[in-house]
N, C-alpha and C positions, 0 to 999 in steps of 0.2 A: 551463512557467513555474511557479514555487515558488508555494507558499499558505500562508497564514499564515491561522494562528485563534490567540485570544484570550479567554478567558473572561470578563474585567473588561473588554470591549466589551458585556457581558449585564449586566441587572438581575441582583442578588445569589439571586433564587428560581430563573433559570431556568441559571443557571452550570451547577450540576452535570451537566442531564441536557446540554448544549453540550457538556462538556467530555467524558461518555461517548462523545456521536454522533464527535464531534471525531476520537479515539484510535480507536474502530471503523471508521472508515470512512478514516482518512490509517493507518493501522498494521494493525491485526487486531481482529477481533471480539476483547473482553472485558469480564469484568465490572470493576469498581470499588467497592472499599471506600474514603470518603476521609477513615474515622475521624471525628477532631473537626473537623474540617479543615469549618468552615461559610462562610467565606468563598470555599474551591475558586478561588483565584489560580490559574491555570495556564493553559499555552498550547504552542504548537507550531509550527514551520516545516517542510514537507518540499518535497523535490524531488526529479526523477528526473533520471539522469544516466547516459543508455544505459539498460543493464540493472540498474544497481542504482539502491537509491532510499536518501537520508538524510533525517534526521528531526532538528530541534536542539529537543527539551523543556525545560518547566519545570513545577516545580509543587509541591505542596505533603505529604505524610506519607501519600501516598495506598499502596494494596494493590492490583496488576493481577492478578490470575485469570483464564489464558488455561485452561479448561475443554474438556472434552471435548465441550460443547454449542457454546459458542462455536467450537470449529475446523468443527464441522460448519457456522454458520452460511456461514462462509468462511474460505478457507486462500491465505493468497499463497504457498502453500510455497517460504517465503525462511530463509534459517543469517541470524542479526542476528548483529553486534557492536558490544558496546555499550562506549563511555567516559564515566564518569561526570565530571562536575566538578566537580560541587556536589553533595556528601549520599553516604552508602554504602549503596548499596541492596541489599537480602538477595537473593539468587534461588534460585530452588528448581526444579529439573528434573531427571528420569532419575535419581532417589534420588538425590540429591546435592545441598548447601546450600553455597552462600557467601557471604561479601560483600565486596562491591567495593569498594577503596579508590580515593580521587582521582588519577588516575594509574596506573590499573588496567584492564586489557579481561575482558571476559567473553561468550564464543558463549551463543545459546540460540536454538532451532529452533523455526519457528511451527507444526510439523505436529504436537507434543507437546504435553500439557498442562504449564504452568508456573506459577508465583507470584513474582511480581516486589514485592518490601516496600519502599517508599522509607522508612528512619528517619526522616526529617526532610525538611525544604523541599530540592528537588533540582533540578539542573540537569544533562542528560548528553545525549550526540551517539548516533546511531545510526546505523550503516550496514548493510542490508539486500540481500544477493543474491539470486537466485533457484539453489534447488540443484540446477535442471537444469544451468545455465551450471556450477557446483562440479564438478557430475554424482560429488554426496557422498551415498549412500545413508545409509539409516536407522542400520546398525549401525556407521555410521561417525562420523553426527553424534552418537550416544549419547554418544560415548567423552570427546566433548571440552567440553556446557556443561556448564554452570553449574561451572566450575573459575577460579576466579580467574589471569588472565598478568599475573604483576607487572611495571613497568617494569624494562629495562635497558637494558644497556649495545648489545646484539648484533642482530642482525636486527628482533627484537620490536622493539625503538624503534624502528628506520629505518621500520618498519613503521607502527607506530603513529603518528608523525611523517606518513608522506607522508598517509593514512587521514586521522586529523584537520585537515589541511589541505584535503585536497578539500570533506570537510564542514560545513567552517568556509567554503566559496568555493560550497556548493552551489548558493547563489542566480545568482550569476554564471556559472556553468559550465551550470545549467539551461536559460539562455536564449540561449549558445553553440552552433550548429548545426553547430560540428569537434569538440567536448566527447564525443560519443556514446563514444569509445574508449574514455573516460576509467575508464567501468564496466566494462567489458572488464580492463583494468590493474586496478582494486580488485579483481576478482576472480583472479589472477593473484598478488596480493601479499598478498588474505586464503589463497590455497592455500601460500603460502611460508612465512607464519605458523604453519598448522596443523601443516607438515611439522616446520619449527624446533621449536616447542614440544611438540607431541605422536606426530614421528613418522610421521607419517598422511600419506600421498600423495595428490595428488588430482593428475589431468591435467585442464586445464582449457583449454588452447589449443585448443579446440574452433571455430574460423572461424564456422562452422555455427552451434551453437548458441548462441552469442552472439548475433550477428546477428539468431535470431531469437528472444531474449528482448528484445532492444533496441526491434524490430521490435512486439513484443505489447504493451511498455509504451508503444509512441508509437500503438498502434491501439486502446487504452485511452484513453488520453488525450483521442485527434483521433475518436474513434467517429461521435461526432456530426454530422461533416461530410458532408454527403448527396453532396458532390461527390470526395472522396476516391479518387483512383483507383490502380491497382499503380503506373504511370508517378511517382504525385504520392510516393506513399511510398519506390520507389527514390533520387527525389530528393534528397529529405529525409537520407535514408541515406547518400545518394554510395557505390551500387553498382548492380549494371546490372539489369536486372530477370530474366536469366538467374539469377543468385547470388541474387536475393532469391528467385525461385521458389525454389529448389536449397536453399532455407534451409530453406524447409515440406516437402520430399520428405520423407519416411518419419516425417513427424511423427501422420499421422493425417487430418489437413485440409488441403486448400489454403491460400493467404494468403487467399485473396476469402471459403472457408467460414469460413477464423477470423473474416474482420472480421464474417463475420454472422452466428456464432455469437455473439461478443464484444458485439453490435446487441442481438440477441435475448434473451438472458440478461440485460442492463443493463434491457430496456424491461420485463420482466418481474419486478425488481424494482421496479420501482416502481409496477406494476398492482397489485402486495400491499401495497403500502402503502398504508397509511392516509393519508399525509402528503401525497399526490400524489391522493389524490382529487376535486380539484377539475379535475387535466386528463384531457382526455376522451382516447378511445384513437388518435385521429390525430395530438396532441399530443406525447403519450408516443413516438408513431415517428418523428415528425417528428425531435422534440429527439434521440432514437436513430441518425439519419441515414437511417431507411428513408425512400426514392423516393416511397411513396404507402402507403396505411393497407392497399390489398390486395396489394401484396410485406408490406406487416409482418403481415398476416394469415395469409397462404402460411406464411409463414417460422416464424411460430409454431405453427402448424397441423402441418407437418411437424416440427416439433421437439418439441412437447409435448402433440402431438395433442386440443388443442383450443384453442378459439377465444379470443382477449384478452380477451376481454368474459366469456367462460365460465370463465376463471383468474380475472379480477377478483371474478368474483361469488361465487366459492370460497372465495378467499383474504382480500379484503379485509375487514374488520372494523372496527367504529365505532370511531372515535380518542376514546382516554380522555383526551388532552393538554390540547386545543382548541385546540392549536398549528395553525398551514395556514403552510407551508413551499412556499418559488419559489430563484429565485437569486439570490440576493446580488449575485453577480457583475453579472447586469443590474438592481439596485434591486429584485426582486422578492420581494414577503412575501406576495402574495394574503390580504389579508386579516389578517393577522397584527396583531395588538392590540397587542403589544408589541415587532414590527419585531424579530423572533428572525434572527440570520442564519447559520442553521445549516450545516455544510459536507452542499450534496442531493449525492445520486446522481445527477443529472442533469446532463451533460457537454455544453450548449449553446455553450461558448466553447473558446477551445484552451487546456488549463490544462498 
């Protein structure tokens, strides 16, 4: 299901750091410059759609700073491409500068450091793969951001055409459960683009590893479900759970260690947060979808060899905000004075 944030649903003092958490946590870690920009109007829709995900922004003369600290915080190492429609926003990556005119696509890679300048108030669509599904190595995506694709007449339109129509339909297609292919095909039509324009091959009819990018983005999403089982997610997929194993062979994990890899790594961001310190740690696994608080103990015990409560007391540190953050989704601000409803990390509903 799409989400949508909003900044001008915030009191005007707390917009900005909304509109940081917002972009960090639906897109990538980055910083933000928003200039003069004291009002910080701006907002976002994303959704996932299979294996890729779209993003429809707006906003105001802001500066993104995708850092070499920032990728370290987290990487969806995804190739974006982006369509501006409103505003020509400068991008900077891989020594190379340009800017986008209306009507213009531009790649740029989340695993590199970039600077994204909007000149002025802008509006533009994004579509996000994953570059396992591309299976476009490093020296490959160097070659081709931050180079402006002008419109035309030839493939790049048809391309650009069918692209911004799924994005423009993302809402509806998200909540589609025969849609899943549909990211499978973007990725398929962003490697046609890359060949047309720059040459660059990319095999991507990869069965396999579609299936199970599609697969990580819907065990992301549904984490939370304590009752999730291999049977429920074949379902979901409409494939047999022979081909869904056979997705995870030689990937490293099974499907059950990803989902509880995917369990553990979630509940353990939020033990470092300060913002979640008011749920205690059966809480925290609960909403994670572990069984009981000693599987989430086990689980983390073995993974980061030591105990929730002994990461919490590491990690956590007094919150400078005074902000206390729940879920929006269910009415909840725990306390929150000014009814913040920030986009948590905490995956309680099917989103």
């Amino acid at each position: 299901m799409p989400a949508y944030f909003d900044t001008r649903s915030q009191p005007l003092a707390n917009r900005f750091e909304y509109w940081s958490h917002t972009v960090s946590t639906q897109a990538m870690p980055v910083e933000i410059d928003r200039k003069q920009d004291f009002s910080v109007a701006a907002g976002l829709t994303s959704a996932t759609i299979g294996a890729a995900r779209t993003i429809n922004g707006f906003g105001g003369n802001h500066v993104f700073h995708r850092t070499a600290k920032k990728i370290r915080e987290g990487d969806p190492d995804t190739l974006l491409l982006a369509f501006p429609t409103v505003g020509s926003p400068l991008i900077e990556q891989d020594d190379r500068q340009t800017m986008v005119a209306n009507g213009e696509m531009v790649f740029f890679d989340s695993s590199r450091p970039f600077q994204v300048a909007m000149q002025e108030p802008f509006r533009w669509q994004l579509l996000a793969v994953p570059k396992s599904v591309l299976r476009i190595p490093d020296i490959q995506s160097q070659k081709i951001t931050a180079i402006s694709i002008p419109r035309s007449s030839g493939i790049g339109s048809v391309v650009r055409t069918v692209l911004k129509d799924m994005i423009s339909h993302s809402t509806a297609l998200s909540n589609d459960a025969e849609a899943t292919a549909v990211g499978g095909h973007a990725a398929d039509l962003i490697a046609t683009l890359i060949r047309s324009v720059f040459g660059e091959t990319l095999v991507v009819n990869d069965g396999a590893a579609v299936l199970r990018e599609t697969v990580l983005a819907f065990l992301r999403r549904r984490h939370g479900d304590r009752l999730l089982t291999a049977t429920m997610i074949a379902a979901a997929h409409h494939v047999s759970l022979r081909t869904l194993f056979s997705a995870f062979e030689g990937s490293g994990d099974s499907l059950m260690d990803t989902l509880r890899g995917i369990r553990t790594s979630a509940a353990r961001d939020d033990l470092g947060n300060p913002r979640y310190k008011q749920w205690n740690v059966s809480h925290i696994a609960a909403a994670h979808g572990f069984a009981s608080p000693s599987n989430f103990a086990r689980a983390f015990r073995e993974t980061y060899n030591m105990t929730p409560s002994e990461y919490r007391r590491i990690n956590t540190a007094p919150s400078t905000s005074g902000y206390k953050f729940g879920n929006p989704e269910l009415g909840e601000t725990f306390g929150n004075p000014q009814n913040l409803n920030y986009p948590p990390s905490l995956n309680l509903l099917d989103s």
